[in-house]
N, C-alpha and C positions, 0 to 999 in steps of 0.2 A: 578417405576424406569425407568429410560432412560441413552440409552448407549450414552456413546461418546465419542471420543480418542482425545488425546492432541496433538498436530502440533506445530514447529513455522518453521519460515524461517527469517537466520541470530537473534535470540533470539526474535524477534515478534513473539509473541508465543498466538493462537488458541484453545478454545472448538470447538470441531468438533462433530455435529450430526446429524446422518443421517437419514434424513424422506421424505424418496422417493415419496410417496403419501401425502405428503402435510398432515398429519392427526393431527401434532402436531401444538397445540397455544400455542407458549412462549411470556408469555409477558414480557415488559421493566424491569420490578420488577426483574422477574424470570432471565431474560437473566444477569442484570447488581450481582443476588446473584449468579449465575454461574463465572462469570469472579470475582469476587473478589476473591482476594489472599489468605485471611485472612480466611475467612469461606466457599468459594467454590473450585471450582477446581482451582480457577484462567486464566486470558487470559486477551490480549490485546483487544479481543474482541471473537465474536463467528461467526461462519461458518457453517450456516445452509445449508444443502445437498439435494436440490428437483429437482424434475421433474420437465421442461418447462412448460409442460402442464397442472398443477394442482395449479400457482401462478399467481394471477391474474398478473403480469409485464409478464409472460409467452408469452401471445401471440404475444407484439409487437417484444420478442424475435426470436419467430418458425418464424414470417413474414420475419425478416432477414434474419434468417439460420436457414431453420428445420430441418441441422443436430446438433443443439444444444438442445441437450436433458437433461442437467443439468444445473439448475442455481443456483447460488451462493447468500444466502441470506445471507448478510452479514451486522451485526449491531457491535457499537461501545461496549468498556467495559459498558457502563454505558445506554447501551440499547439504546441508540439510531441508528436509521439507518444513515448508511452510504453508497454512491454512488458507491466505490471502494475499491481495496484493493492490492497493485499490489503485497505484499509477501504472501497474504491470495490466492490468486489467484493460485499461485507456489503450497501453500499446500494444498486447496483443488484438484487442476488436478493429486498430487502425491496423495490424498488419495480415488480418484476415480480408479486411476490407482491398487495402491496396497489392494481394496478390491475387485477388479474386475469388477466396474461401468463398467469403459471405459478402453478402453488401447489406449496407445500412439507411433503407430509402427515409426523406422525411419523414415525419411524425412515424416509423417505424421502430422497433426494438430488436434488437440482437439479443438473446439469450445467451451466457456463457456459463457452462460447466465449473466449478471450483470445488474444492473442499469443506466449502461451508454452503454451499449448494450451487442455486443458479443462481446469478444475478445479471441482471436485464442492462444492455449496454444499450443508450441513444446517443445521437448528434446533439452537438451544444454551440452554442457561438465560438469558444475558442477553442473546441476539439470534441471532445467525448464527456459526455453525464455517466456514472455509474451508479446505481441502487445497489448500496451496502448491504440493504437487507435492517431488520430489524435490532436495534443495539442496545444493549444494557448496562447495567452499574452492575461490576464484577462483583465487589464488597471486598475487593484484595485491595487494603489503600496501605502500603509499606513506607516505612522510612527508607529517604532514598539519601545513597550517599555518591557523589562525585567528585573530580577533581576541579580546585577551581572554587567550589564553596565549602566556607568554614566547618559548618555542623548539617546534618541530615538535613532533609528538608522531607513533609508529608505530600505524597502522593496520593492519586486516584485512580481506581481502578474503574478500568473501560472495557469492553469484549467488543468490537464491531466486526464481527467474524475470527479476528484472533485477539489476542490479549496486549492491554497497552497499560503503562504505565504515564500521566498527564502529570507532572510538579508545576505549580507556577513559582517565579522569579519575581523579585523586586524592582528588578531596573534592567535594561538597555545594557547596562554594564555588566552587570551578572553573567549573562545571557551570553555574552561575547567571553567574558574570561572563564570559559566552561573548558574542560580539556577532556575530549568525548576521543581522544585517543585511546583509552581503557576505558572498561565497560564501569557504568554504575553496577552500585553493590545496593541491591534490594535486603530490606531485615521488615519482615522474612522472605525468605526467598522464594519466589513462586517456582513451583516443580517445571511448568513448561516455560519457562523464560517470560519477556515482555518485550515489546518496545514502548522505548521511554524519551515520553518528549518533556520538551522543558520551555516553556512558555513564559510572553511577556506580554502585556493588555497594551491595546495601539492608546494613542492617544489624540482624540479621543477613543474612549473602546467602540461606542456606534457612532457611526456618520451616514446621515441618511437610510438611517435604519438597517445597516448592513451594519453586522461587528466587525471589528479587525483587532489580528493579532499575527504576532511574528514566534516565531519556532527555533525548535534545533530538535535533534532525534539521533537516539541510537540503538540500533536494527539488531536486535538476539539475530546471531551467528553472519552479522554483516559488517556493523561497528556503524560509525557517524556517516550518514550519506546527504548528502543533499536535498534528499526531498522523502516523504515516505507519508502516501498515500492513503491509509487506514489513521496513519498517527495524525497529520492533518485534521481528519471528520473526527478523531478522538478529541484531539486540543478542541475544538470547535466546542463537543459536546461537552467537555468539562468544565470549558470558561462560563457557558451559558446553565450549567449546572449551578456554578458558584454566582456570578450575576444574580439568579435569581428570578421570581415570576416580574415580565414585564420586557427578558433580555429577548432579543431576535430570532429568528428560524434561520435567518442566512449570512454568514461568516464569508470574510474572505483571508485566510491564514497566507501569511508570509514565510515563506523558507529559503534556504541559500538560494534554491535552484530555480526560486519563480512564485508567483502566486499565485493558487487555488482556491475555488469556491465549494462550500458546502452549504448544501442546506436539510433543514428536517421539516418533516411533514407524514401526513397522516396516513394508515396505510389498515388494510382489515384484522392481519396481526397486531398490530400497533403501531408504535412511531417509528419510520426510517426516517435512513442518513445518505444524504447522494453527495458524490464526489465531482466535480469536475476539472476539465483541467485539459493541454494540449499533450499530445502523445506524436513522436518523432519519429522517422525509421534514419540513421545513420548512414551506414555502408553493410554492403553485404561480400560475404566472400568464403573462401572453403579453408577447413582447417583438419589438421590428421587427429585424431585422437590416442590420447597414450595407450 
């Protein structure tokens, strides 16, 4: 049997187990009959809870920040790895917090382990701040094709630790008659997948110098979910891409499962992108593994 408690943040919703000493091997099989809905506990993906020092990605961790003593092994529903996670990030730092791994005092910072490095988790009003880290314009901008709209539509390419795909929409209506049950078809096709949002400008786009905008997403090897955390700070970054010089540093993006703030700001590599946003713990309980 192996324990593990349920998370989401804004409905991206989390298996969370914790195995401090590295002792546990889940394989793909095992990870993707955990997140399935239907026979397992269900999850957008899983949240594996280690020590720096016992994963082999560990050390080029500690070499950054050996006060990062927990990393985040984080794979997709359907078992595959994946780079990042930026609402997984929120609920693993609250469920380090609320079992007592770590704690997070004011004006202090958590350190966490990922595959795209460390990123610094703090307190925020309505949960958790995450520093993305530094993001760029991929130069991958594909026609995107889905169900739902007539002809392609151009995309843009994002990296905020992993790869995104940003299309904006026309209307309110678009946005809703999308059928994100089947994956879009990128031309051409990027070799490691994307996630791909699909965006509409609030109306106004700023109000009181905050942008807004409303979303949808769908997750390479997850499908459409409710919320998705990187794709958010990507929508963010591309509207204000396209906006133009004069648009805002701070976003609040709408998605199924809630709304999140982003903002960018100045940093000694260059520009980051912080995430915020509330992170939940569920139920917890034990489960056998296949």
């Amino acid at each position: 049997m192996v324990a593990f408690t349920k998370g989401h943040g804004t409905g991206n919703d989390f298996v969370i187990i914790a195995d401090p000493d590295g002792a546990l091997e889940l394989s793909t099989e095992q990870i993707a009959a955990l997140c399935d809905r239907n026979f397992g506990i269900g999850g957008d993906g899983l949240l594996r809870v280690v020590r720096s020092t016992v994963i082999a990605e560990g050390e080029g961790i500690l070499a950054e920040e050996p006060e990062a003593e927990w990393f985040m092994d984080y794979r997709n529903a359907d078992g595959s790895i994946a780079e990042m996670c930026g609402n997984g990030i929120r609920v693993f730092a609250h469920y380090l917090v609320r079992s007592g791994l770590a704690t997070i005092e004011p004006g202090s910072t958590l350190p966490i382990g990922t595959r795209t490095g460390v990123r610094d988790v703090t307190r925020s009003e309505n949960g958790y701040q995450v520093d993305l880290g530094r993001w760029r314009l991929s130069g991958d901008d594909p026609l995107t094709s889905v169900s739902g709209l007539a002809v392609p539509r151009p995309g843009l390419g994002i990296d905020v630790g992993n790869p995104h795909v940003v299309v904006a929409l026309a209307s309110e209506q678009e946005l809703a008659g999308l059928d994100l049950h089947r994956p879009p078809v990128l031309d051409p096709v990027l070799p490691e997948g994307a996630n791909i949002e699909f965006v509409v400008p609030g109306e106004p786009l700023v109000r009181d110098g905050v942008g807004r905008v409303r979303m949808r997403v769908h997750e390479r090897g997850v499908g459409e979910t409710l919320s998705c955390g990187t794709g958010v700070a990507a929508t963010a970054l591309a509207v204000r891409h396209w906006a133009g010089e004069g648009a805002p540093d701070h976003w609040r993006v709408e998605v199924p499962g809630g709304t999140l703030g982003v903002r960018m700001f100045p940093a000694e590599d260059g520009e980051h992108v912080g995430l915020s946003g509330p992170a939940q713990l569920v139920y917890s309980g034990e489960i056998a593994l296949a």
